[in-house]
Phi, psi and omega in degrees: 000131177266148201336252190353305187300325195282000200276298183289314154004279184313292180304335179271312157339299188301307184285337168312295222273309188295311163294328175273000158286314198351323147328292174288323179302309197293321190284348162303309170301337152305317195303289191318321189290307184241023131098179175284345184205185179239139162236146197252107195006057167099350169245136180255122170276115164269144215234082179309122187347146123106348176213144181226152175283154171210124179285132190223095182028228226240031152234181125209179198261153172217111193241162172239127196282134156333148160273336239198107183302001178272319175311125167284141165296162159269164203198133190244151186213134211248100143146235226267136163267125170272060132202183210309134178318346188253003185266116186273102180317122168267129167282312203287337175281284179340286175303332155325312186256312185301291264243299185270353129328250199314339179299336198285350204214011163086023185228164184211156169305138155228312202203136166250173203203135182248088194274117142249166193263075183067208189285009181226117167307142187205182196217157185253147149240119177270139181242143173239126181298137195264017176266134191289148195078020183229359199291002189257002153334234082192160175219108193240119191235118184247174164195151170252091163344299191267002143268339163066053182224111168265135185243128172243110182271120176234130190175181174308148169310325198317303196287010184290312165320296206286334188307294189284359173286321174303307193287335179281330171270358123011075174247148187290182188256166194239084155330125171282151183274000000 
């Protein structure tokens, strides 16, 4: 075989092999650049392998890339709700307009859930897409009132765990000393 044909072998290896990791490369490469977690309006987030963060003006996403360009990524999206710390919050109201909001977008209630953030409680409502061939959809729509911060996971069921593995590990951040 000549040099040339083995140079290009070689180089068609790397790249197969660099796409069918690719997931793992980008989120390594996030890692290294930016470490195990991010901090978010005052909560330090951990970012699990294999998924990175990214900032969008005063939210951000912490997504995990699909293996399959077909696939949606799952993607969790961080942010600030806007009204006043004096504002009396309701879940039932709340969960109420998110339940006809998502009937409107193909997802129906499946579960609700109660989460905390550091020292301030919140509560997740999960919706499962009602389209066909989608039921393994899911949309989890949380919000912490006395942080005045909302988290949304919209992705496979599979990844719903690592969501909440996220919200659960969730800490304020620490001056350094």
């Amino acid at each position: 075989m000549k040099r040339k044909t083995k140079w290009k072998l070689g180089a068609a290896a790397i790249f197969v092999a660099l796409a069918i990791l690719l997931p793992e490369v980008v989120s390594a490469g996030w890692h290294v650049v930016h470490g195990r977690s991010v901090d978010y309006r005052g909560w330090k987030v951990t970012v699990p392998f294999e998924w990175y963060a990214m900032r969008h003006g005063d939210g951000m996403t912490v997504e995990r890339m699909s293996r399959l360009s077909w696939e949606k990524d799952p993607v969790a999206t961080f942010l600030p709700v806007h009204f006043t710390k004096t504002f009396p919050f309701n879940y039932e109201v709340f969960g109420g307009v998110q339940a006809k909001v998502l009937r409107g977008k193909g997802y129906a209630p499946a579960a609700v859930r109660n989460i905390q953030i550091g020292a301030n409680g919140g509560r997740c409502w999960t919706f499962t897409s009602t389209a066909k061939g989608q039921s393994d959809q899911e949309w989890i729509d949380c919000v912490v009132p006395k942080d005045l911060t909302s988290v949304d996971y919209i992705g496979p069921t599979a990844y719903a765990n690592e969501f909440f593995s996220v919200i659960g590990s969730i800490q304020p951040v620490t001056s350094a000393r």
